[in-house]
N, C-alpha and C positions, 0 to 999 in steps of 0.2 A: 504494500500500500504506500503512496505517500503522504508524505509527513512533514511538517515542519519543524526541524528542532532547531536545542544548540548546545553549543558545546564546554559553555564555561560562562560563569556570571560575567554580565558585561551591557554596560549605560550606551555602546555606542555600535557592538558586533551585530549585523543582520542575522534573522532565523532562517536556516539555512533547508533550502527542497530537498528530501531523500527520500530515497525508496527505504523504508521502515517494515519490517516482521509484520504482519496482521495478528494481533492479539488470539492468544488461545486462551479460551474461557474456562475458568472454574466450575465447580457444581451450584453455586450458589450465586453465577453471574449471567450477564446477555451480552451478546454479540450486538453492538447498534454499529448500524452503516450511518453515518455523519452526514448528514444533509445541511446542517446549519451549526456556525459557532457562534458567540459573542464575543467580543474584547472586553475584558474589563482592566481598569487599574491596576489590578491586583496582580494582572498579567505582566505589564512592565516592571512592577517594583519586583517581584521573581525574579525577572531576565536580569536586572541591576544588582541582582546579591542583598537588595535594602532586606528582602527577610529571611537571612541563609541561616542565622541563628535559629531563628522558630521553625525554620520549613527548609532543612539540609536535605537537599535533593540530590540524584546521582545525575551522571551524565554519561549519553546526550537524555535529552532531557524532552520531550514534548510539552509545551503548553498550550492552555485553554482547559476554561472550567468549567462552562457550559457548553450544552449540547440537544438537538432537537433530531432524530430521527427515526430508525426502523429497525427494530429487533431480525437477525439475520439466523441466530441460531441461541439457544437457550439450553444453560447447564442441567443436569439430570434432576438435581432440588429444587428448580424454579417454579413456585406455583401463580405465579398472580399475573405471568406475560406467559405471550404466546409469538413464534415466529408472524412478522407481519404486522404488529401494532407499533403503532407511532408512539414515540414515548419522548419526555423529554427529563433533561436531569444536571442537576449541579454536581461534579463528580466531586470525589471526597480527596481531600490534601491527598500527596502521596500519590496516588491514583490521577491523575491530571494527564490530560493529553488530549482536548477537541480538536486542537489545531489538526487533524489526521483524516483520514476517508474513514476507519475504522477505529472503535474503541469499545473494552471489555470493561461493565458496570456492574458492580454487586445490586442485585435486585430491589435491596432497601431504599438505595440512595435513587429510585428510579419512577418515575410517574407520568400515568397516560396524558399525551400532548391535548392540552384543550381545541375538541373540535372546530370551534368557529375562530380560528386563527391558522397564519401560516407557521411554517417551520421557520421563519426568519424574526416571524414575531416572537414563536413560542422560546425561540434558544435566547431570544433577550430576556428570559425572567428569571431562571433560575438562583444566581447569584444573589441580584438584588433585592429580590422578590424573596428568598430568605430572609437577607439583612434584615428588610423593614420587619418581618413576622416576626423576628426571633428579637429585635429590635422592643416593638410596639406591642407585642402580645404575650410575648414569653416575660421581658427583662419588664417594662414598663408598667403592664396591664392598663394600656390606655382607656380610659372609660368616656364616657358620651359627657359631653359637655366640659373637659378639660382642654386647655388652651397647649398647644406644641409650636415648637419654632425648630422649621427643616431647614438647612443652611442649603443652596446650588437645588433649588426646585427644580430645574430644566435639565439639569446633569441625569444619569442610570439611577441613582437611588433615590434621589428624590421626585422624578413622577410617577414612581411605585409608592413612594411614603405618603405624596400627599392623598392619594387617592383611597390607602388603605385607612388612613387618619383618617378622612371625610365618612368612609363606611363606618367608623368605629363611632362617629359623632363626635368628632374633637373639632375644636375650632384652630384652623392652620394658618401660621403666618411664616412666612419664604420669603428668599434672596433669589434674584438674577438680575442680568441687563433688562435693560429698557427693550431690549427688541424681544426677548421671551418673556414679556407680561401677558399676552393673549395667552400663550401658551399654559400657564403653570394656573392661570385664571379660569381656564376650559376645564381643567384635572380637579379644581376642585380649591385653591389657593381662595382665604379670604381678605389676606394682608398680604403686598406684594411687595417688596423694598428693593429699590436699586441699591446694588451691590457696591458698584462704582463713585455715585452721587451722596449716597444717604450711607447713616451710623445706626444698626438698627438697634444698637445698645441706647440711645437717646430715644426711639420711639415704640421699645417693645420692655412690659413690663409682669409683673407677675403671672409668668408663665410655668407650667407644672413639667414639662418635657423639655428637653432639647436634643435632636441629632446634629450630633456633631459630624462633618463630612469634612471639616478645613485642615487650619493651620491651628500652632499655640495658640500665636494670638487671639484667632478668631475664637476658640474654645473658652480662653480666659475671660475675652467680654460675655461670650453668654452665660459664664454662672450669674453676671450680674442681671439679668432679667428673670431669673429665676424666684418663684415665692419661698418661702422658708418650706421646707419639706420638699422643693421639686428635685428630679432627677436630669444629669444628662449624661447621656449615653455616645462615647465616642467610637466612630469604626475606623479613625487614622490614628489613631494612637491620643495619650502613651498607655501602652498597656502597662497591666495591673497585676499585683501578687492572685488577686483572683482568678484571673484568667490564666496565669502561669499552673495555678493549682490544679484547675480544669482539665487542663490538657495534658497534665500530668510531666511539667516540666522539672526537672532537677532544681536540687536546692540551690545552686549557685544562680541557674537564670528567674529561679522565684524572686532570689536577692535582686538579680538586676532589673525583674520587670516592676519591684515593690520602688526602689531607687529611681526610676524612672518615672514613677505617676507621681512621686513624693509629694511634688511642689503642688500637681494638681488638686491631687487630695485635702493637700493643707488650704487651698484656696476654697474648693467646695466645704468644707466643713467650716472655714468662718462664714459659708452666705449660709450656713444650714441648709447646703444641698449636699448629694448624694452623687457621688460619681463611679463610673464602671464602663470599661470598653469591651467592643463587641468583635469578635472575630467568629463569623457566621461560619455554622457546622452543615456540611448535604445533609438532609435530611427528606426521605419520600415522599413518608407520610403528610407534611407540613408543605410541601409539593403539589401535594394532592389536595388539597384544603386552598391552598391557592389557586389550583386550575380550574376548581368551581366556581371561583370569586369570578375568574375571568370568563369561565362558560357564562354565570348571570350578567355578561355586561359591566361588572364591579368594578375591576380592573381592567384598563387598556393597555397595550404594549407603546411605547414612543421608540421609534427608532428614526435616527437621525440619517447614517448612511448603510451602505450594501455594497461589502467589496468579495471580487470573485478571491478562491483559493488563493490564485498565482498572486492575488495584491496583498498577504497577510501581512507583510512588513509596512504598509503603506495603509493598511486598518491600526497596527498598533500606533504607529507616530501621529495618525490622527487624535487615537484616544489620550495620548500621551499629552498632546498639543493644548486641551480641557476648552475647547470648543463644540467640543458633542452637547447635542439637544436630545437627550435621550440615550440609546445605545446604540453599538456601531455594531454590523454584523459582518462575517465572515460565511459565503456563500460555496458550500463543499461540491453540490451536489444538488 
């Protein structure tokens, strides 16, 4: 099959086209033929080594962590897929590799693709469409009538957040340019702030949530819009002795990930807020709970661009560029 890999972390090395093995499946996996990937972020900071500590990967290495297509052949324990259904899935760390014509998925991490969508829509959810859920419904418990503040509305996670925040009944206030106010305003946005022009630490106040998607900086002002008891939930860092625990990282990187939120922590705890970062886990079943949302219309997909296989280098320096209105996709098949 080919494949896009590479061969050594690197800010500036192209992913190089090869002919790659076709995955041999476990008992307890599927064979998907790759019809569609996504680029996300998470895909460059890999390639650049920024997360070799938490995520030591071998090499060559295939990247991409979503995917949308068609089960080709299915392990001997597989009960819930059948050759010939469309499925779509965020694959789980370790296990990575969209970027390919072919990739083997443990059955859990795997969920039927929502019918009234394409396969270019459906592989833009996975990721992000975690984030928000595990975000706003697992970490959060967003409830109806609490106020949230999504940083980058028009960016991959936030026109999935705002939209899921608006189902849950929360009142949502977002950042973007002046040229994506219709946009993040259609999804569901009831406060819109230019990002460029306006400080939304001056006009956004007792607020019970915040997704964090930025910089320090930007992190540090929003505890200050926060009521006493609000939470914010960062998915760029810095991560936390919590999350090192979770994932069951050694006592020396618990030490550095507790070291590294220090300053955060100590700043949320004099506004009497509550801080914790997010690093989304695949998950199916929680997949599958999303693909209803978007079977009822709930959820829409935004996708910005659609570039063929041969352009995957030229999909990431887009994503890379943080001019995407939605998500960028990578067309297999």
């Amino acid at each position: 099959m080919k494949a896009f890999t590479i061969q050594r972390y690197s800010k500036t090395d192209q992913l190089e086209l090869v002919e790659f093995p076709e995955p041999n499946i476990k008992e307890d996996e599927v064979l998907v033929e790759i019809h569609s990937a996504s680029v996300n972020q998470l895909d460059n900071k890999l390639k650049s080594g920024e997360f070799k500590m938490l995520l030591p990967y071998k090499f060559p290495l295939i990247l991409g962590h979503d995917v949308a297509g068609i089960i080709k052949k299915t392990g001997s324990k597989v009960t819930n897929f059948k050759v010939g259904d469309e499925v779509f899935s965020r694959v789980p760390d370790f296990h990575i590799g969209a970027f390919a014509e072919y990739i083997a998925i443990k059955e859990n991490f795997v969920a039927p693709k929502p019918k009234i969508i394409s396969m270019e829509e459906a592989a833009s959810i996975p990721l992000v469409g975690l984030t928000v859920w595990q975000a706003f419904i697992e970490k959060a418990n967003l409830k109806k009538g609490q106020k949230v503040f999504i940083q980058a509305g028009s960016g991959g996670v936030g026109t999935i957040a705002i939209q899921l925040a608006k189902h849950l009944g929360a009142f949502v206030a977002t950042t973007t340019s002046e040229k994506n106010f219709d946009l993040v305003k259609e999804l569901g946005a009831d406060v819109v702030i230019d990002y460029k022009t306006q400080d939304f630490e001056n006009i956004l106040k007792d607020y019970d949530l915040v997704l964090n998607s930025q910089d320090q900086k930007t992190l540090e002002k929003s505890l200050n819009i926060l009521k006493p008891g609000g939470k914010l939930i960062s998915i760029s860092g810095p991560p936390d002795a919590a999350f090192a625990k979770k994932t069951g990282l050694n006592f020396f990187l618990r030490t550095v990930m507790f070291l590294l939120s220090f300053k955060t922590k100590k700043l949320a705890r004099k506004q009497n807020a509550d801080y914790s970062f997010l690093f989304m886990l695949a998950n199916g079943k929680q997949l599958t709970e999303i693909s209803k949302l978007i079977e009822n219309g709930i959820i829409k997909p935004t996708i910005d661009k659609i570039f063929p296989f041969e352009q995957t280098n030229d999909a990431l320096n887009y994503v890379e560029s943080g001019r995407a209105k939605g998500k960028v996709i990578i067309k297999i098949k």
